[in-house]
C-alpha positions as CSV (number, residue, x, y, z in Angstrom):
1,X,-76.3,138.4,63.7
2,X,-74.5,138.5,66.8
3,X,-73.2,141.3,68.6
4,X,-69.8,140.2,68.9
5,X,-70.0,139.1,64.5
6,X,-71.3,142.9,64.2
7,X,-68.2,144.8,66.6
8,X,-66.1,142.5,64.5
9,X,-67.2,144.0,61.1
10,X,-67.6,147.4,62.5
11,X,-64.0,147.4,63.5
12,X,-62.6,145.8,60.3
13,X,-64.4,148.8,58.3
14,X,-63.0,150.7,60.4
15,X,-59.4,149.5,60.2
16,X,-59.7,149.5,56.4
17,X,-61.0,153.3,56.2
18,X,-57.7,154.0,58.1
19,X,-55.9,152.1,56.2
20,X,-56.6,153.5,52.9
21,X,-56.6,157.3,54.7
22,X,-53.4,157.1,56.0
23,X,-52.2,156.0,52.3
24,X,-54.2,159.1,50.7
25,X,-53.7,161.4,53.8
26,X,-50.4,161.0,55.6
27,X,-50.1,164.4,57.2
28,X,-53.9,164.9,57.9
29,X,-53.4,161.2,59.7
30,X,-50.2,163.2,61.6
31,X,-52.2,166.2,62.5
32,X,-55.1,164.2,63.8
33,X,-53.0,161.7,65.7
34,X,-51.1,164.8,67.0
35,X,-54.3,166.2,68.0
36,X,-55.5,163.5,69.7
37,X,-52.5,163.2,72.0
38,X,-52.8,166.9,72.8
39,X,-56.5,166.2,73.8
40,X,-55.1,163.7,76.1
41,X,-52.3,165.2,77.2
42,X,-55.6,168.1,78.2
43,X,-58.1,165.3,79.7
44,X,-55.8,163.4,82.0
45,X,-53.2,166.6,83.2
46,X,-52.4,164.8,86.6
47,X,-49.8,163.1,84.4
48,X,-46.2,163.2,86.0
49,X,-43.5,164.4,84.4
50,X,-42.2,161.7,83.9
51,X,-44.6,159.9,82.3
52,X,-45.8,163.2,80.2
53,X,-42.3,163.5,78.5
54,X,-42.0,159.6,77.6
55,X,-45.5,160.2,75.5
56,X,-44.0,163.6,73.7
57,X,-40.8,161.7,72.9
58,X,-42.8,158.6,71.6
59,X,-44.7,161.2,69.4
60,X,-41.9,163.1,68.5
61,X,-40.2,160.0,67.1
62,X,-43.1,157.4,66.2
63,X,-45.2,159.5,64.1
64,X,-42.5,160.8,61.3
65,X,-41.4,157.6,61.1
66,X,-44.9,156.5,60.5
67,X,-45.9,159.0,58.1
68,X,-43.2,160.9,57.1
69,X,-41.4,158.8,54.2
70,X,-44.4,158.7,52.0
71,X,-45.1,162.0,53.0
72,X,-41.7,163.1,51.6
73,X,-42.2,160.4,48.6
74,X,-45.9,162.5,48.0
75,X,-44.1,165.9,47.9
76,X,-40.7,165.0,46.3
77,X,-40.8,165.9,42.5
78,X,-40.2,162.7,39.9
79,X,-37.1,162.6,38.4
């Protein structure tokens, strides 16, 4: 097996593991996404300002939209 055959099935595992935790685990998904950023956000602080508030307001805005309708789907009661 070659090394490019076995990246290639590492990284569709891996895609599908995400998959299916993001449909089981929306807001863990959120929180570790969120978490991510921030660790970022902490590794690279020479950021401008610029730049720094164009990543929070893609964050703000990208991940509920994301996540949040089957979140609120998840948590709604069935009528």
């Amino acid at each position: 097996m070659s090394l490019t055959t076995y990246l290639s099935i590492v990284r569709l595992r891996a895609t599908a593991k995400l998959q299916a935790f993001a449909a089981t685990e929306p807001v863990r998904l959120r929180a570790a996404l969120t978490s991510l950023a921030l660790g970022v956000a902490l590794a690279f602080p020479a950021l401008n300002a610029g730049t720094a508030e164009t990543i929070g307001a893609l964050g703000a805005v990208a991940l509920p939209i994301l996540v949040g309708e089957s979140t609120r789907t998840k948590v709604t009661p069935a009528k």
